[in-house]
VOVEX-508432 format. One record per residue (C-alpha): residue number from 1; residue in one letter; x, y, z. Coordinates in steps of 0.02 Angstrom, whole numbers, plus 32768, in hexadecimal, padded with zeros to 4 digits. Layout:
<atoms>
(atom NUM; 'a'; (X; Y; Z));
...
</atoms>
This chain:
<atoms>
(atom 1; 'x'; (8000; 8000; 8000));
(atom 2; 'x'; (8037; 80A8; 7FD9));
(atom 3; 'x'; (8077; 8115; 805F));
(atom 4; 'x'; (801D; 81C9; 8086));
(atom 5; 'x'; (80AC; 822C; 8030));
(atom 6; 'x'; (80AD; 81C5; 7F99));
(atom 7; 'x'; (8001; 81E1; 7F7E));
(atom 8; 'x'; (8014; 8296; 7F9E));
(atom 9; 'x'; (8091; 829D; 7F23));
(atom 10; 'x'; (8027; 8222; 7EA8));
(atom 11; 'x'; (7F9C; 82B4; 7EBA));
(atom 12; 'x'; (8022; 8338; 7EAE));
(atom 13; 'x'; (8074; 8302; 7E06));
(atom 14; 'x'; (7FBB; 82F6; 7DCC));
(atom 15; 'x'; (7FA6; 83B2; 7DEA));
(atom 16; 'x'; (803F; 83E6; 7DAF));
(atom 17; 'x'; (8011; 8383; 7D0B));
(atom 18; 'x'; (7F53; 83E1; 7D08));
(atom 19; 'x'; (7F4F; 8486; 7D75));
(atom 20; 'x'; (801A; 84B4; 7D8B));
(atom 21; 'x'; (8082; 84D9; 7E17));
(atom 22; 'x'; (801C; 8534; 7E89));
(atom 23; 'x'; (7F99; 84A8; 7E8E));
(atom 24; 'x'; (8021; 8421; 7EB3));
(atom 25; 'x'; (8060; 8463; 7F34));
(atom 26; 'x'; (7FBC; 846E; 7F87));
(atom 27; 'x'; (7FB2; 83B1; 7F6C));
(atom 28; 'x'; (8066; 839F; 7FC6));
(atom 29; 'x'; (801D; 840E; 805B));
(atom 30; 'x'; (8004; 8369; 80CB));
(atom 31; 'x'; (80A5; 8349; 80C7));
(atom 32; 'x'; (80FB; 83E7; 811E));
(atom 33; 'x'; (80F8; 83B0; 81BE));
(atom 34; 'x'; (8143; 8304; 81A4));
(atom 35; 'x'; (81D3; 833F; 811A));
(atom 36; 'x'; (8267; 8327; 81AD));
(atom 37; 'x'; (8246; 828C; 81E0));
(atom 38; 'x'; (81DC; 822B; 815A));
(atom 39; 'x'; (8275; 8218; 80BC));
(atom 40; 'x'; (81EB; 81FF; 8045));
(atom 41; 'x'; (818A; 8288; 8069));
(atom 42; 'x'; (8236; 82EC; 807B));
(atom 43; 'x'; (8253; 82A7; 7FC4));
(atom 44; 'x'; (81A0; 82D9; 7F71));
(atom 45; 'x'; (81C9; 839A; 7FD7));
(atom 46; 'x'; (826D; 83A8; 7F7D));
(atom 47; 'x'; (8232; 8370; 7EC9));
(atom 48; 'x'; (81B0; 83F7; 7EB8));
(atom 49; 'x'; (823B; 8472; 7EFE));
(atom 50; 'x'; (82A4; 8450; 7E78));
(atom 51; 'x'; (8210; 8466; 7DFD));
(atom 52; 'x'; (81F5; 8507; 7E43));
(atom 53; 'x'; (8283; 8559; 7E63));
(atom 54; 'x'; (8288; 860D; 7EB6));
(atom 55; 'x'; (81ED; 85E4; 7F18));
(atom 56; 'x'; (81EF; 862E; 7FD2));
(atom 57; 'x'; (8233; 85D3; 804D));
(atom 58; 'x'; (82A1; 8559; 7FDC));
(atom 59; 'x'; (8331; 857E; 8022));
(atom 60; 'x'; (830E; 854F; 80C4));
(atom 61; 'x'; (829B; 84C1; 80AD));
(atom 62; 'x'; (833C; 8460; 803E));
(atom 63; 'x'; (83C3; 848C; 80B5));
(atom 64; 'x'; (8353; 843C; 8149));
(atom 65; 'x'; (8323; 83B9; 80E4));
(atom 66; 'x'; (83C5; 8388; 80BC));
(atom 67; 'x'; (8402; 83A1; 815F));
(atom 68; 'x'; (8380; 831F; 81B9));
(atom 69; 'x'; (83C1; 82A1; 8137));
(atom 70; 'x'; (8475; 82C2; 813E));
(atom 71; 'x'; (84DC; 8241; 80E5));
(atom 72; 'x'; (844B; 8220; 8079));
(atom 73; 'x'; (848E; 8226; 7FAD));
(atom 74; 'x'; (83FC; 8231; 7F52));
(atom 75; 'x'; (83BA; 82AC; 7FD3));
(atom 76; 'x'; (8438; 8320; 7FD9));
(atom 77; 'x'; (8444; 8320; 7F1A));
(atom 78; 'x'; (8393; 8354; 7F0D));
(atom 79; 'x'; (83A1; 83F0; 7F86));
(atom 80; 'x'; (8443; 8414; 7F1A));
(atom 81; 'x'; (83D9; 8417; 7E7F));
(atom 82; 'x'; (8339; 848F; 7EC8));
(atom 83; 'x'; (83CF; 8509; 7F12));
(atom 84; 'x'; (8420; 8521; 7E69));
(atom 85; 'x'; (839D; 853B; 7DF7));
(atom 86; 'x'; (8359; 85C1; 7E91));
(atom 87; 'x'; (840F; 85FA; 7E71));
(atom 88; 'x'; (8418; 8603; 7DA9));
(atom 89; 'x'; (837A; 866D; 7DB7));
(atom 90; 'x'; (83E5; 8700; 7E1C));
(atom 91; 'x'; (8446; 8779; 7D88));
(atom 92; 'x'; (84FF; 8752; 7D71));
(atom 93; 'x'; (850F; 87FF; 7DB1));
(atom 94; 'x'; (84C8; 8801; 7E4C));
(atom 95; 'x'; (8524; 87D3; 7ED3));
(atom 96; 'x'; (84E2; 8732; 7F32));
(atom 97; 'x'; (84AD; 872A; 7FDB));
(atom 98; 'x'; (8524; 86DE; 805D));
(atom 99; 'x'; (8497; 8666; 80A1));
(atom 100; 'x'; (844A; 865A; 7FFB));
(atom 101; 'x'; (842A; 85CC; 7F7B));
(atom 102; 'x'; (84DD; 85C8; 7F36));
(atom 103; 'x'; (852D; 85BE; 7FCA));
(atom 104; 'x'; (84C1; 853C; 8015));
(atom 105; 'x'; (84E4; 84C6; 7F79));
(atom 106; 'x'; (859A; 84E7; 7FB6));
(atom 107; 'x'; (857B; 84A5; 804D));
(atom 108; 'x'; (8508; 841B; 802D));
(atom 109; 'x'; (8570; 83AE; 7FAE));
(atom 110; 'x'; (8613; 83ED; 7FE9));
(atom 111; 'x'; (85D7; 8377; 8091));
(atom 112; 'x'; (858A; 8302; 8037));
(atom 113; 'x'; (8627; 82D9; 7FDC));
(atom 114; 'x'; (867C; 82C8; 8091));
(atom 115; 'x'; (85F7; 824F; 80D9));
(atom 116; 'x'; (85E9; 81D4; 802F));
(atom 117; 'x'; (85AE; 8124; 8074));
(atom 118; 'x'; (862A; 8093; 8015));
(atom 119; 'x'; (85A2; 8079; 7FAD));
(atom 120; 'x'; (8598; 8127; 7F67));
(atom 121; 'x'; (8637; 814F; 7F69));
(atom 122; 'x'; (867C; 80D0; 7EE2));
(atom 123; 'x'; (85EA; 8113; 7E62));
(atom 124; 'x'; (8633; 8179; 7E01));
(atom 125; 'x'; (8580; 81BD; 7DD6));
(atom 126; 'x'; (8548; 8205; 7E9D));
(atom 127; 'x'; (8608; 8236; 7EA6));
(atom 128; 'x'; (8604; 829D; 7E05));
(atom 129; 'x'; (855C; 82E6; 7E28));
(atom 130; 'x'; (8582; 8320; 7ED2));
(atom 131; 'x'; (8621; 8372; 7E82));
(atom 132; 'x'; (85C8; 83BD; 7E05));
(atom 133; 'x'; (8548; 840F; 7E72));
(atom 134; 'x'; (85DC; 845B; 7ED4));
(atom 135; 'x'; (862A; 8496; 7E22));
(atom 136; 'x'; (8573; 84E9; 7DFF));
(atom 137; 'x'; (8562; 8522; 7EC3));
(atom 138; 'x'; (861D; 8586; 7EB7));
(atom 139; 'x'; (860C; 85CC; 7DFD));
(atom 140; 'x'; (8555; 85FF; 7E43));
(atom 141; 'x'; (85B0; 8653; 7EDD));
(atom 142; 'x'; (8616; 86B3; 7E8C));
(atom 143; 'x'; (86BC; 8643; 7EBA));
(atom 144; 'x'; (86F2; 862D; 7E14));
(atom 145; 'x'; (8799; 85E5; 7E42));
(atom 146; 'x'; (8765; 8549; 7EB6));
(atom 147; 'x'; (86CE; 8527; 7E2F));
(atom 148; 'x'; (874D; 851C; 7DAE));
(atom 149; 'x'; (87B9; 8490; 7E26));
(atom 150; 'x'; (86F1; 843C; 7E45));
(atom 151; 'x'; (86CD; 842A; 7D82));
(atom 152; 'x'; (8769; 83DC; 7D66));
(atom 153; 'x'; (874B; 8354; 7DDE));
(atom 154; 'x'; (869D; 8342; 7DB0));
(atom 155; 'x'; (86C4; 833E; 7CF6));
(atom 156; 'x'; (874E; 82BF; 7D23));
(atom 157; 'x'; (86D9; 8242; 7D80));
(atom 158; 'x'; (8656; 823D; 7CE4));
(atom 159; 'x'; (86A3; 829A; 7C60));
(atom 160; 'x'; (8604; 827E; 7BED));
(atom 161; 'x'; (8587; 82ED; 7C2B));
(atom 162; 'x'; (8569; 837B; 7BA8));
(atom 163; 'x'; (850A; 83E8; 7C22));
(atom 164; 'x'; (85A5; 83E2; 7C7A));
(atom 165; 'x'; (8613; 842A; 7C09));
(atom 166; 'x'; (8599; 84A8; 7BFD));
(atom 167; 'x'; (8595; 84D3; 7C9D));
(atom 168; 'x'; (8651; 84EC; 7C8B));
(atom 169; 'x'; (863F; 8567; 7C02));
(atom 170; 'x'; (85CB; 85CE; 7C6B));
(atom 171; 'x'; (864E; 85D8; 7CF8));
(atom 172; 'x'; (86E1; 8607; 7C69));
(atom 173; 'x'; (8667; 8683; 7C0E));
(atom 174; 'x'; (8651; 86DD; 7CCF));
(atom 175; 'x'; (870B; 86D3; 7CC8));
(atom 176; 'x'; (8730; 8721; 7C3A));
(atom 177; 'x'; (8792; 867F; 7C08));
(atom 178; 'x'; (872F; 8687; 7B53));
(atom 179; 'x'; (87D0; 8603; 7B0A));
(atom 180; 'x'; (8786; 8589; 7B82));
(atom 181; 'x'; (86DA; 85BD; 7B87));
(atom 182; 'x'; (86C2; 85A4; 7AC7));
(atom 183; 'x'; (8727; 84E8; 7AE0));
(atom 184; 'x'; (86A3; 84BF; 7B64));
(atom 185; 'x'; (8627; 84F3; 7B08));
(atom 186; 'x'; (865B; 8485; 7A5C));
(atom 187; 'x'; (8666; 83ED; 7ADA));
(atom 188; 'x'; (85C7; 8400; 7B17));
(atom 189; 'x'; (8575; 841B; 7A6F));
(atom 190; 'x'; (85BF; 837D; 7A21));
(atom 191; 'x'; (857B; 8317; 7ABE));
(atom 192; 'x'; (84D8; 837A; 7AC9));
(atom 193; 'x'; (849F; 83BD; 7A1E));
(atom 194; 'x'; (8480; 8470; 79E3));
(atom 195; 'x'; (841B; 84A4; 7A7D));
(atom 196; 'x'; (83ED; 8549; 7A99));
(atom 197; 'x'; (8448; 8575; 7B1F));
(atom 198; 'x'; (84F4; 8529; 7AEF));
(atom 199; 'x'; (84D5; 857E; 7A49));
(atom 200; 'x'; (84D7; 8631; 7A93));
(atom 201; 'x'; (8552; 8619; 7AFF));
(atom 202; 'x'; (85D1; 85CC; 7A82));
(atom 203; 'x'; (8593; 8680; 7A18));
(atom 204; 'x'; (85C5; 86D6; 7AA9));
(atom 205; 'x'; (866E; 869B; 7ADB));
(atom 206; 'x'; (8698; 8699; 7A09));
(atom 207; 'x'; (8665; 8751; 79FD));
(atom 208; 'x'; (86D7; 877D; 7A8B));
(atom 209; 'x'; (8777; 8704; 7A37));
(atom 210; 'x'; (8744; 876C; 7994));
(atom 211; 'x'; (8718; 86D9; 7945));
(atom 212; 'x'; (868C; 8711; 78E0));
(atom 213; 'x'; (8668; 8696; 787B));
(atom 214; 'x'; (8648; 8616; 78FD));
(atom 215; 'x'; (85E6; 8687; 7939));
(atom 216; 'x'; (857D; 86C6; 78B2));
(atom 217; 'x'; (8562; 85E3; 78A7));
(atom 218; 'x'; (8537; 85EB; 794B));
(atom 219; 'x'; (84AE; 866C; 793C));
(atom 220; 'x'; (846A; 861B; 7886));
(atom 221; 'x'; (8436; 858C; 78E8));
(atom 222; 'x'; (83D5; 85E1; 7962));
(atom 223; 'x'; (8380; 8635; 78E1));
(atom 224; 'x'; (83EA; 86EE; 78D3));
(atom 225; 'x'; (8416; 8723; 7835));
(atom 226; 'x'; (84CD; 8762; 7847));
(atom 227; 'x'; (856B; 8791; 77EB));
(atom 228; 'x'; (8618; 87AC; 7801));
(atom 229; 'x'; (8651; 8852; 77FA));
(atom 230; 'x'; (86F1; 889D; 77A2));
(atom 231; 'x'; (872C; 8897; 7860));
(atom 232; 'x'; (871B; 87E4; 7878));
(atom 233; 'x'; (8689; 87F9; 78FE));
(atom 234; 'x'; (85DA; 87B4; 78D9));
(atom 235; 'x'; (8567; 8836; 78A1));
(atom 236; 'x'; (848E; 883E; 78B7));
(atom 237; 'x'; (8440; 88DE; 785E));
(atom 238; 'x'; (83B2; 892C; 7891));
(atom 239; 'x'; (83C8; 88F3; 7950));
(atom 240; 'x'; (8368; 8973; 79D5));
(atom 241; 'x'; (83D5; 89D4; 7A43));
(atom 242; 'x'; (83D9; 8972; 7B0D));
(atom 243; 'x'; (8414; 8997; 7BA5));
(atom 244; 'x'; (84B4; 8949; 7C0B));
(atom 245; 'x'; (84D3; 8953; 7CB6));
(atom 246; 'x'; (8591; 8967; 7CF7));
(atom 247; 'x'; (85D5; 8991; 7D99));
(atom 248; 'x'; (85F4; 8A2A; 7DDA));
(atom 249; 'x'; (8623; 8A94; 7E70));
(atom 250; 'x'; (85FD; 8B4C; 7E85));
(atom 251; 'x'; (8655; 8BD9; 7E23));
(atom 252; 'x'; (86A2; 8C27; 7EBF));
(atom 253; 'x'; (8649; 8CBC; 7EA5));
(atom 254; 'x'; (859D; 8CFF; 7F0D));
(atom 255; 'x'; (8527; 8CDF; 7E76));
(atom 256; 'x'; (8485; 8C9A; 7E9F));
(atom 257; 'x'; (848E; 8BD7; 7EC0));
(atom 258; 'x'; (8405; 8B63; 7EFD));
(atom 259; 'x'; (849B; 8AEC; 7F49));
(atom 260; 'x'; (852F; 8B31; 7FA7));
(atom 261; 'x'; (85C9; 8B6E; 7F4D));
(atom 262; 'x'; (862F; 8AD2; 7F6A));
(atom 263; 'x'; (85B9; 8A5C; 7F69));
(atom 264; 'x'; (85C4; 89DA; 7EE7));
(atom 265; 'x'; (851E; 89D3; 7E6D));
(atom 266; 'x'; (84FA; 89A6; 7DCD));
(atom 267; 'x'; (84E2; 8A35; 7D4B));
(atom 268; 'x'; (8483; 8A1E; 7C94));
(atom 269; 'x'; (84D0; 8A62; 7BF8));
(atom 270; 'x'; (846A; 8A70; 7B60));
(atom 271; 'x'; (84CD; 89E7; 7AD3));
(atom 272; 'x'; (84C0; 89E7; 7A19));
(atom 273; 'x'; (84C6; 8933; 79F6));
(atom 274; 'x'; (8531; 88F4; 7962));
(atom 275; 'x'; (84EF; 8844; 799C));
(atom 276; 'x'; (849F; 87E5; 7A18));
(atom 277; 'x'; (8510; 87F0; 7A82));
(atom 278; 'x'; (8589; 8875; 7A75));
(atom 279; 'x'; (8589; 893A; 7A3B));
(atom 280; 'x'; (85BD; 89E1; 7A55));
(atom 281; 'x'; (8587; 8A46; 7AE9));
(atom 282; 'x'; (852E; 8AE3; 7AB3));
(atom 283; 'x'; (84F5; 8B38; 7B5A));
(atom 284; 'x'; (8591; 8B8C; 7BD5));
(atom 285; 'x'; (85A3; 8B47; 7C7D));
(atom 286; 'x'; (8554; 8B9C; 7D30));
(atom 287; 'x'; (85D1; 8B41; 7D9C));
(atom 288; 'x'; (8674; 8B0D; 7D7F));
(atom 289; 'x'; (8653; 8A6D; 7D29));
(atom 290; 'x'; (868F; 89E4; 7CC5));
(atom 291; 'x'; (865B; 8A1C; 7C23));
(atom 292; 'x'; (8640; 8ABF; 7BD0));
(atom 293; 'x'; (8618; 8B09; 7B37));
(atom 294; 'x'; (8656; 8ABF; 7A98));
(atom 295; 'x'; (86AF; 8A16; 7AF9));
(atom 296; 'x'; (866E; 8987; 7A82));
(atom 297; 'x'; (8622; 8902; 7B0C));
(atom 298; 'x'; (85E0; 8853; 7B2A));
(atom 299; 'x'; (855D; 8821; 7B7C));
(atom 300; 'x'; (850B; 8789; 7BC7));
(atom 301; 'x'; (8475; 873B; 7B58));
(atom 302; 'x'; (83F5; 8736; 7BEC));
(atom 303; 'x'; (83B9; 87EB; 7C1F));
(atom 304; 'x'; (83C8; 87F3; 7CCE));
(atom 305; 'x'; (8321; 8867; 7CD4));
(atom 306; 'x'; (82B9; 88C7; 7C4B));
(atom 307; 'x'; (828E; 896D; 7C55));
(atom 308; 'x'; (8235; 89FD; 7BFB));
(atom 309; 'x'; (8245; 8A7E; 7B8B));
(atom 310; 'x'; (81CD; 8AEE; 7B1A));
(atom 311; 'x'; (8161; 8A56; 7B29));
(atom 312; 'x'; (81C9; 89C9; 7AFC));
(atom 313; 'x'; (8219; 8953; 7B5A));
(atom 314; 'x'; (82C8; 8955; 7B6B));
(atom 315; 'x'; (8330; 88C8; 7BA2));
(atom 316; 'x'; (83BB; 88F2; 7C0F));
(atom 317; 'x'; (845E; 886D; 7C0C));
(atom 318; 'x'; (84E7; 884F; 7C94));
(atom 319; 'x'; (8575; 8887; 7C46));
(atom 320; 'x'; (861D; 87F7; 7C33));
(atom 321; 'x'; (86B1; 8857; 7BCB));
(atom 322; 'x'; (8700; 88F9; 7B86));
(atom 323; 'x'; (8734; 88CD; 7AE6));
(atom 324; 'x'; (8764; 8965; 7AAC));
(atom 325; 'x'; (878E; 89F9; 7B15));
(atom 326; 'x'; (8742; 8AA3; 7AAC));
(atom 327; 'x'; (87DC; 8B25; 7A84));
(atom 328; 'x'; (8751; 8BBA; 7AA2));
(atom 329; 'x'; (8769; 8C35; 7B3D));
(atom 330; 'x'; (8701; 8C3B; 7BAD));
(atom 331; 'x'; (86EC; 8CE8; 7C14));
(atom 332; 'x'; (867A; 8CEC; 7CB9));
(atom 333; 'x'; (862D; 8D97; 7CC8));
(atom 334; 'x'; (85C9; 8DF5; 7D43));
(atom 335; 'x'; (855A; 8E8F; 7D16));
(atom 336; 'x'; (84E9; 8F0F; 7D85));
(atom 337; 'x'; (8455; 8F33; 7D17));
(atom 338; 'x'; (8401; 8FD8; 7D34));
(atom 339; 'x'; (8374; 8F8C; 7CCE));
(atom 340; 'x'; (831E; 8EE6; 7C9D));
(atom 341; 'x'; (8368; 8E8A; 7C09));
(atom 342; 'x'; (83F3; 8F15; 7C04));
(atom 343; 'x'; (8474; 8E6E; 7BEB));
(atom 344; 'x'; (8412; 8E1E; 7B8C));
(atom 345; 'x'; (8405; 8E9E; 7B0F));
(atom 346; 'x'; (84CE; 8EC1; 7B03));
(atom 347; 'x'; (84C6; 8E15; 7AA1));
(atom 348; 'x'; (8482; 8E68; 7A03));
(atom 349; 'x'; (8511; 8EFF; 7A25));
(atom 350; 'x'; (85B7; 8E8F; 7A41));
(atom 351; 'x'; (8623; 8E58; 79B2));
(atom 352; 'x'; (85D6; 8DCB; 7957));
(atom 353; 'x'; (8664; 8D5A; 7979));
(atom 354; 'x'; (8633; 8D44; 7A34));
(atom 355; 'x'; (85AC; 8CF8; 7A99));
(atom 356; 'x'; (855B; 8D46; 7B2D));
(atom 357; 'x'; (8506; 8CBE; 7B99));
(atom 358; 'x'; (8496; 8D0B; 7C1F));
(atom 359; 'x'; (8498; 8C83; 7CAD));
(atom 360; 'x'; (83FE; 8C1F; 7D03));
(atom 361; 'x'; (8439; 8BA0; 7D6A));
(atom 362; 'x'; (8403; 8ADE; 7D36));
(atom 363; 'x'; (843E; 8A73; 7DC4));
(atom 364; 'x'; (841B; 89A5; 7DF4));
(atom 365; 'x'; (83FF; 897F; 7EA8));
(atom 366; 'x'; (8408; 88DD; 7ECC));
(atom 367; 'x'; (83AD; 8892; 7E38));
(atom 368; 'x'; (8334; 893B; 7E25));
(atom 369; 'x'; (8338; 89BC; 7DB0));
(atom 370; 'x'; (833D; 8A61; 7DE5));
(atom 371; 'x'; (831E; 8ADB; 7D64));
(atom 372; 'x'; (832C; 8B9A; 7DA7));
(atom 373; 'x'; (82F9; 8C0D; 7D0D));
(atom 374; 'x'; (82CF; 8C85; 7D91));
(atom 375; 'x'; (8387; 8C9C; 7DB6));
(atom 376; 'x'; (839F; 8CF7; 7D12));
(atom 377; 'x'; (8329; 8D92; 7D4D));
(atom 378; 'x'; (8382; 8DB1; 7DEF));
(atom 379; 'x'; (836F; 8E73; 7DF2));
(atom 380; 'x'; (8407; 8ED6; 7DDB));
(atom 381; 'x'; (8487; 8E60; 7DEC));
(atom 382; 'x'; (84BA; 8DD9; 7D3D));
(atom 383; 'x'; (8536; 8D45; 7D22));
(atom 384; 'x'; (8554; 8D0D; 7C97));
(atom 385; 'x'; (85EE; 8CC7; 7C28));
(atom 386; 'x'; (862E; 8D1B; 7B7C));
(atom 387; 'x'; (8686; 8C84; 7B02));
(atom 388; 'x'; (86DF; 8CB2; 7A6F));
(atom 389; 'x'; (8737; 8C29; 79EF));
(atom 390; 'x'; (880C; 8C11; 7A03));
(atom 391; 'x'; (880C; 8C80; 7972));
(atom 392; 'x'; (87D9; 8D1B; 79AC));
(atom 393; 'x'; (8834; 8DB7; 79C0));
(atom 394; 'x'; (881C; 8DD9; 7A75));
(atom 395; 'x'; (8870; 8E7E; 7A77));
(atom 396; 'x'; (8800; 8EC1; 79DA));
(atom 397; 'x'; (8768; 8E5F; 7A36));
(atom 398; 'x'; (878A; 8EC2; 7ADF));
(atom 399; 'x'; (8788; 8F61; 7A7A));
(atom 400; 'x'; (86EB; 8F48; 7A31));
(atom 401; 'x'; (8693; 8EED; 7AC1));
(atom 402; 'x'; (86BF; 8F83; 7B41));
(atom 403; 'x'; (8676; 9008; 7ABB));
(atom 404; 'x'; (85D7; 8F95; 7ABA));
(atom 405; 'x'; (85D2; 8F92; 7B84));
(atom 406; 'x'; (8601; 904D; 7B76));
(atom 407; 'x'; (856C; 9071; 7B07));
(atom 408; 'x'; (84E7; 901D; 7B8C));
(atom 409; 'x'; (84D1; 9083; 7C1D));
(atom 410; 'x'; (846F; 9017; 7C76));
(atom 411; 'x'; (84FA; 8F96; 7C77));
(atom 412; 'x'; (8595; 8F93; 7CF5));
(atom 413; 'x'; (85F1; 8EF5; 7CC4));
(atom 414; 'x'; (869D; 8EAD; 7CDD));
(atom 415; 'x'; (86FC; 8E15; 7C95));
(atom 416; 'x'; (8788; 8DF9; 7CF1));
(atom 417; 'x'; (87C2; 8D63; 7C81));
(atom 418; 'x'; (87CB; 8DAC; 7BFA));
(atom 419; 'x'; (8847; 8E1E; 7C40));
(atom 420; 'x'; (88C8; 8D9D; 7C6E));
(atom 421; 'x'; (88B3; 8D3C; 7BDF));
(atom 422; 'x'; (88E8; 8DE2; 7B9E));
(atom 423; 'x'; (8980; 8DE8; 7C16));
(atom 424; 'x'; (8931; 8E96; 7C5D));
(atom 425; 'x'; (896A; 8E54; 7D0E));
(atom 426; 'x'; (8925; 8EFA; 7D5A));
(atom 427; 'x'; (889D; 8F19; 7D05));
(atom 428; 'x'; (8858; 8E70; 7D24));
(atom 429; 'x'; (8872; 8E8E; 7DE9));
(atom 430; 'x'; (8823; 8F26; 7DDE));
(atom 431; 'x'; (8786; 8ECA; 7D83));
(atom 432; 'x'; (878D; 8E48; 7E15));
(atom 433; 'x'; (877F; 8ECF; 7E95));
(atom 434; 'x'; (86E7; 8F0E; 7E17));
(atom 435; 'x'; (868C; 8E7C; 7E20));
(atom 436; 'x'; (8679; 8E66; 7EE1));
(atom 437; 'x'; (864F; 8F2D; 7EE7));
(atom 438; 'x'; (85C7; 8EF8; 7E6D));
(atom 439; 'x'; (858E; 8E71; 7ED4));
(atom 440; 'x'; (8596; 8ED6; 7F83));
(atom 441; 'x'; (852B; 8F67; 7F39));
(atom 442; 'x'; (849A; 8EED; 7F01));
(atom 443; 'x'; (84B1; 8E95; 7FBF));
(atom 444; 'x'; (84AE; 8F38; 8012));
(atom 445; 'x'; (8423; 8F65; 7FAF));
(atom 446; 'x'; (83CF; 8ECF; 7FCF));
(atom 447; 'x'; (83EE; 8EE1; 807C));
(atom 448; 'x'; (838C; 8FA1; 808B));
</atoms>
């Protein structure tokens, strides 16, 4: 006769099958007060959690799970496999929580390796998924190095598991290790097929190695029409501008932030793509961050969020490589503006050659947009940054910029930059000294 939790899970897979998750789980209810102490009804609990990962409280039901069957294989290997598809859901971006579902996949096979019965421990197949669930635990942890040592001995025990090698090639693709990614990434293919997600990521770690037409292959058979480009990179026309997200710390000056100055975030720059996964950034960086303007980047294939703009949505990637640093300059400039839009205006009035970027601030806490427009209208006081290509004549440029300035009288603004990229050593310190007496006559006036 059937137990009570195998009926419950009987009824459960039954409404998984018909209604979905929600009305399995009320099948499985039953069952929550027996889940430490009865190992079948522990089991059933565990399945459904790794069918529907990110659900509240998975975390902790797995780890206490696991822990009242310590020394249990097939146990532990289940709560490994809930945690890390809860973990694979946070962006590669973000930070994980110390207690979170990464780390407890750590800790989880990392003891059940130590406590393998006789039995267990000469099959290769328990041994190599335990190790492989610590490989996937690390990489998802952000401890690239001992996930690295953890796929090698998990790809050593059973060396013929294609999701494996892809696994690897997501840790080498976080890595920047593209050489290795893209090796990974062939393995896998020729022991899994062209699957979708070993497809992009082989186009990803080929467009970073420059290897366009692999690449451009690699797209084709997900369905991308692609080229190679005189440069050797793949090439997509006709691709809609996204966003990327890169970290950042604050500029060091007083401008309006919604996270402190030093505080790590991640900021979104506006990207022209070239292809699906790489482009040139078009919008200048609030904070100091790791791209800028003109720096032709890559980009993960999954968007870590999407967001909006003018009505559309538009996806926003975590952001893996500079492959190209951009030869423009980049100037950081602060303006008192006697009159709305006054800034905004000088870019119809500057030389043509140059770019005048009025700032807003578009910042990532944690793994939420924040998108400040409002930071562009702050009253008097403007930041912005002015970018001009290698090729331009600074000196001529400063002539014609300051008779621009000159000619707006509601407009006090200083670029101190420029002015040592001039070699104008005093000048320059004298525009540094401008800038905070800018700033302290909008705070004192602020202040009254």
């Amino acid at each position: 006769m059937a137990s009570v939790a195998e009926r419950c899970w009987e009824r459960a897979q039954q409404a998984l099958e018909s209604d979905g998750p929600q009305a399995a789980w009320a099948e499985l209810q039953p069952l929550r007060g027996s889940i430490l102490e009865d190992r079948a009804a522990g089991r059933a609990w565990l399945t459904l959690l790794r069918i529907t990962a990110g659900r509240q409280g998975l975390v902790q039901d797995t780890t206490a799970i696991a822990d009242a069957f310590v020394g249990d294989a097939e146990i532990t290997l289940l709560a490994c496999d809930a945690l890390v598809r809860t973990a694979e859901l946070l962006p590669i971006d973000v930070p994980p929580p110390e207690q979170g579902a990464a780390m407890s996949t750590v800790r989880l096979a990392q003891r059940g390796l130590e406590r393998l019965s006789g039995a267990d421990r000469s099959d290769p197949e328990v041994r190599g998924y335990l190790q492989i669930n610590l490989a996937n635990g690390l990489r998802l942890g952000h401890l690239h190095d001992r996930a690295l040592a953890a796929y090698k001995a998990a790809l050593a025990t059973v060396p013929d598991r294609g999701a494996w090698w892809f696994n690897l090639g997501l840790l080498h693709k976080v890595r920047g290790s593209f050489e290795e990614g893209l090796e990974a990434n062939r393995r896998a293919a020729e022991l899994l097929g062209q699957e979708r997600p070993v497809l992009w990521n082989t186009a990803i770690c080929a467009t970073a190695l420059g290897k366009g037409a692999e690449a451009v292959a690699a797209f084709a058979s997900l369905g991308i029409e692609a080229t190679v480009a005189e440069s050797g990179m793949p090439y997509v026309a006709d691709l809609p501008p996204v966003q990327v997200r890169a970290a950042a710390v604050g500029p060091g000056h007083a401008g309006p932030s919604v996270v402190p100055d030093r505080s790590v975030s991640l900021e979104l720059l506006w990207v022209s793509p070239l292809s699906p996964c790489h482009g040139v950034v078009q919008s200048a960086s609030y904070r100091d961050a790791a791209i800028d303007y003109g720096d032709v980047i890559l980009w993960d294939g999954a968007p870590a969020d999407v967001g909006e703009h003018e009505g559309r949505p538009v996806p926003r990637f975590p952001l893996l490589s500079v492959l190209r640093k951009g030869d423009e300059h980049r100037f950081r400039f602060v303006a008192l503006e006697r009159s709305p839009g006054a800034v905004t205006a000088l870019r119809d009035a500057i030389p043509k050659v140059a770019q005048l970027f009025v700032h807003s601030e578009d910042v990532v806490r944690g793994a939420h947009a924040v998108d400040d427009r409002a930071i562009e209208d702050t009253g008097a006081l403007v930041y912005g940054k002015i970018v001009l290509p290698a090729s331009a004549d600074l000196t001529v440029f400063r002539r014609d910029f300051d008779s621009a300035v000159a000619a707006a009288p509601d407009v006090e603004l200083v670029v101190p930059q420029l002015l040592e990229a001039l070699g104008e050593t005093a000048d320059a310190g004298k525009a540094h000294t401008m800038w905070r007496g800018i700033e302290r006559t909008v705070e004192k006036r602020s202040a009254t």
